[in-house]
N, C-alpha and C positions, 0 to 999 in steps of 0.2 A: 136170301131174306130181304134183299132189295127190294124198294115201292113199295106199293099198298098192298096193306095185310089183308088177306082171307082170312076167315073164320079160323082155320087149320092152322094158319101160323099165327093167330092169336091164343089159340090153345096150347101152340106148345111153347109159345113165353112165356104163357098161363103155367105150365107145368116145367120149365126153369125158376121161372120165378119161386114156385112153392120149393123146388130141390134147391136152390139158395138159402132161404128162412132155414131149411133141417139143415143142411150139412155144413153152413157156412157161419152161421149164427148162431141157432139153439144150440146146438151142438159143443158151440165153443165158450157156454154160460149165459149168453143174453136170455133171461126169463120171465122181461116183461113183457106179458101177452099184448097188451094194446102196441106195443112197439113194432112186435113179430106179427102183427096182422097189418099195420100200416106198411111195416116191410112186402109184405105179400100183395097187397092191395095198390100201391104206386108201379106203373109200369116203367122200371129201370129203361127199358130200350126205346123209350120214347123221349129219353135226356140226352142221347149218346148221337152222334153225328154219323150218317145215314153209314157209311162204312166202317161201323164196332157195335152195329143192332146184335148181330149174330155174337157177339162176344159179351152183350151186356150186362148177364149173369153169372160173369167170371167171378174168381174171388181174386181182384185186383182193379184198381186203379184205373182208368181211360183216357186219353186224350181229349177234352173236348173244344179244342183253338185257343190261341191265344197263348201258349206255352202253359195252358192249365189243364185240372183232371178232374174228372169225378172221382171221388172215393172211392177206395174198395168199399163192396156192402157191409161186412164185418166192423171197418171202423164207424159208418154213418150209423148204425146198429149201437154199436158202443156207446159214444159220446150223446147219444137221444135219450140212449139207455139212464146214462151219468146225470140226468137231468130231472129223473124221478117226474114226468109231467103227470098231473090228474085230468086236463080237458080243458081249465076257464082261464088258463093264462094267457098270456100277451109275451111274445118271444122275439127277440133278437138275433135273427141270423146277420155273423159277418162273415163275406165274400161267398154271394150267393152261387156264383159257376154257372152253372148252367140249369140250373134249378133244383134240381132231383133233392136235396135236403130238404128243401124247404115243403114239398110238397109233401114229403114224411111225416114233417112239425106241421103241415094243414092237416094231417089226418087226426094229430094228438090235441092241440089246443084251439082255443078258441080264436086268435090272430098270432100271424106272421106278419116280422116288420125285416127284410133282407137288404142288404145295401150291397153293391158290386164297384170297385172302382170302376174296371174297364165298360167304359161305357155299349161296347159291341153286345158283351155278356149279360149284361143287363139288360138291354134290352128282349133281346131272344129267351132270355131265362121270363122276363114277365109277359110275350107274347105265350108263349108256351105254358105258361102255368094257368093262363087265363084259358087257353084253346081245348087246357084238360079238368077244366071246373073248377079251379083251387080257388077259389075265390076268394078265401078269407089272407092269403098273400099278402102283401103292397111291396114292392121292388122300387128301390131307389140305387141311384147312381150315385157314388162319393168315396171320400176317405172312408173304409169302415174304421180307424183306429181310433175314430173321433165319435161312433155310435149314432145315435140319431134323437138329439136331446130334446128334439120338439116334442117328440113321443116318448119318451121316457114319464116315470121309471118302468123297465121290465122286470116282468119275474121269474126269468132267466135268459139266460147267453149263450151262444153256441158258435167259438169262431174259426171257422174251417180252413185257416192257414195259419201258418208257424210265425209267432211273434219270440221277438228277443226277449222281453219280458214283458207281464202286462199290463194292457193300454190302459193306464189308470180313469179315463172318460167312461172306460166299460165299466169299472168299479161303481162308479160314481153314477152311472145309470142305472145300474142294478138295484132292483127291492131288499130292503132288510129281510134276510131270511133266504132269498135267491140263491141259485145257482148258475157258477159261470164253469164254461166248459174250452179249455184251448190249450192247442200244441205251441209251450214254450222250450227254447233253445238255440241253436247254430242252426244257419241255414239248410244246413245236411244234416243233422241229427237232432231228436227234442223228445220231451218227454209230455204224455197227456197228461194234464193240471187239470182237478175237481175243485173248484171253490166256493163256498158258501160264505154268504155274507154277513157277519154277527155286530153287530155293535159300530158297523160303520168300512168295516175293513173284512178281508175274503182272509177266511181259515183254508188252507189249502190242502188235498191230497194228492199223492202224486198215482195216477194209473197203467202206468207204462211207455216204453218207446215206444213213439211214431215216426212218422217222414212225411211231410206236407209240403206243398210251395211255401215261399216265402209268404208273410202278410205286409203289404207296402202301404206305406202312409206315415203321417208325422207320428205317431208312436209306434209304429212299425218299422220294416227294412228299408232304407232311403234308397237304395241303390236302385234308378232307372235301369228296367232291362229294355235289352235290345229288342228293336221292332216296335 
């Protein structure tokens, strides 16, 4: 499945892609249709670095540079899911990767605003988003621990790597009534945190373990990695 697709091998992403949505997601609870047709409708293997196309509709995790991964489809499913979107909101992706979330949240709301520390990532995630019409996107480069206050408030949060606990700047840019979405815990293990915003402060539910990289930044893990 190297190089440029034919018709033939866009049909049959076309038809991984849909046997993802049933067996990987509906399947396992996800029952918000606008979610399960954004799933359907973003083509996974055009996130994924030319040698993991053929794998791109695993239910697992990827490599995509950088010591980082795209999600399994089930968790980005999940957490979009936890976020209850109706269409006219204004969303906060932290640690965009290599785009493929964000391009989920272009199908659901009305803007994406994604930030990426590593600058490599960043950029390739908003050439690429741009080269597959997401236009309602905007990709920046920075600390995500610190949000992106120029544009604030959001009306919800979604941050796609494991913080010790959370970045209280995400609180604090969140809309009364929002919801914030992120894997807190130890570097190796964490639990997904639902949180709505009431009165100034996030009421929290817990939704189960995860496993995410690290999220780095001043409210995040300080710890410089190698490379």
């Amino acid at each position: 499945m190297d190089g440029a697709l034919d018709p033939g091998q866009s049909n049959i992403f076309a038809t991984l892609r849909a046997n993802m949505v049933e067996q990987q997601i509906r399947r396992r609870g996800i029952s918000d249709e606008r979610v399960l047709q954004a799933m359907e409708a973003v083509p996974r293997h055009e996130f994924v670095p030319e040698k993991w196309k053929a794998r791109a509709y695993e239910d697992e995790p990827l490599p995509i540079g950088d010591e980082q991964t795209i999600s399994q489809p089930y968790i980005v499913a999940l957490m979009v899911a936890a976020l209850h979107l109706k269409g006219a909101e204004r969303v906060l992706e932290i640690g965009t990767g290599c785009g493929y979330q964000a391009a989920v949240l272009s199908c659901l709301v009305n803007q994406v605003f994604t930030i990426e520390m590593r600058t490599g990532l960043a950029s390739g995630a908003g050439n690429r988003l741009r080269e597959h019409g997401y236009s309602n996107v905007n990709v920046y480069a920075g600390d995500g621990t610190l949000g992106l206050p120029a544009h604030a408030p959001f009306d919800a949060i979604i941050v796609a790597a494991a913080a010790p606990e959370i970045p209280s700047p995400l609180v604090e840019q969140l809309n009364e009534g929002g919801l914030l979405v992120v894997p807190v815990g130890s570097e190796l293990q964490q639990e997904l945190v639902v949180g709505v915003k009431k009165n100034g402060r996030l009421q929290i539910e817990r939704a189960g373990n995860c496993r995410f990289v690290p999220l780095r930044g001043v409210h995040g893990w300080k710890k410089v990695e190698a490379g």
